[in-house]
N, C-alpha and C positions, 0 to 999 in steps of 0.2 A: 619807379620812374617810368617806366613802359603803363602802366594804368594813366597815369598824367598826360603821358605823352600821345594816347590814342584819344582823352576825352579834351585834350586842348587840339585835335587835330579835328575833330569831330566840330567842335563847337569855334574852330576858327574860321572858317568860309571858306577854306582853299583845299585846294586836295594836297597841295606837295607843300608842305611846310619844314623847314629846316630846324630841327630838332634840336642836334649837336651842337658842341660850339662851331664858332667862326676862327679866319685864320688871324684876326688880331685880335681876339677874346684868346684864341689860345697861345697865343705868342706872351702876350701880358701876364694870365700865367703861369708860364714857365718864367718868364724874369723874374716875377714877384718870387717864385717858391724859389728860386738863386738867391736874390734880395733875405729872404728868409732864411735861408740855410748859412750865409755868410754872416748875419748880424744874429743868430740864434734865436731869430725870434719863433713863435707858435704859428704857423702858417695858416691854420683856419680858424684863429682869432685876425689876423690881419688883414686877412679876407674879406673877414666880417667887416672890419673897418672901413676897409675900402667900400665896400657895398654902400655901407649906410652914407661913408663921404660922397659916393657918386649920386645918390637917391636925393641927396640933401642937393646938391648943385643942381640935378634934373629939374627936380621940383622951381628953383630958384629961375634957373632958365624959362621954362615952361611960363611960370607966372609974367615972366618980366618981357618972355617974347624977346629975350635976346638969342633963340638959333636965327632968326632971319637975316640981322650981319652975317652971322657965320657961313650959314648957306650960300650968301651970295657973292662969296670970297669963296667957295669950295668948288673951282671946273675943273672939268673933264682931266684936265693936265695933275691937277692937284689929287684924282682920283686914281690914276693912273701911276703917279709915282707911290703914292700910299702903297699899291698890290705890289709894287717892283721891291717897298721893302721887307714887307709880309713875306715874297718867296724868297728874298736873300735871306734874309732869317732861316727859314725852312731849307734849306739849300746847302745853308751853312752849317746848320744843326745833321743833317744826314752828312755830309762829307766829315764832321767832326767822327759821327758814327763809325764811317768805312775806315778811318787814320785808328780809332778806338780796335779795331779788329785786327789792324796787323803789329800794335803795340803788345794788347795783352796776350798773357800766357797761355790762356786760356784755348783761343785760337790758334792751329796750325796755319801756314802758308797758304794750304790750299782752301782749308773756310775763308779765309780773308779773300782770299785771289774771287772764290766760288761768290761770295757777299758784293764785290766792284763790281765782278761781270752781272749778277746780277740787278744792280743798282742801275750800273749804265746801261743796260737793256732796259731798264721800268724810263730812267730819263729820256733815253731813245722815243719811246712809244708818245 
């Protein structure tokens, strides 16, 4: 992945290209692999599925030149709430974490207490 990730960085024209995923490429999935884990399905056959479903609509889009409705129904307002559910999500997902510390056994009082303070100083910044 690092050999990939230097010769698509090389041969894409920019210096700073984001490599990683994104925060609603990663949010989708973690639902999917929930999705997966509740209904038992194999998680990277479903994957798979979805890939080739998305690739197959891309394409369908692309030819047909139906993103330019879409685009012109997508402003600033409609962009802006999208990022607001992306961090509620993420947001949501870490305060599950900090609740997950003072439940289990695992942790004492003071790892849990040490994990919030920690937590609200990183939100703080």
């Amino acid at each position: 992945q690092a050999l990939a990730g230097i010769i698509f960085s090389l041969l894409a024209g920019q210096p700073e290209i984001v490599l990683r995923t994104t925060g609603p490429t990663t949010v989708f999935i973690i639902e999917l692999h929930r999705v997966c884990d509740g209904w038992s399905l194999p998680f990277v056959t479903t994957m798979s599925w979805v890939g080739i479903w998305s690739s197959l609509f891309m394409v369908v889009i692309a030819l047909t030149d139906l993103c330019v409705p879409i685009l012109r129904s997508c402003t600033r307002f409609t962009q802006e709430i999208f990022g607001l559910f992306v961090s509620a999500i993420f947001i949501s997902a870490g305060g599950q974490a900090f609740v997950k510390y003072f439940h289990d056994d695992e942790y004492d009082l003071s790892h849990a207490l040490f994990s919030l303070l920690l937590g609200l100083l990183t939100l703080q910044l």
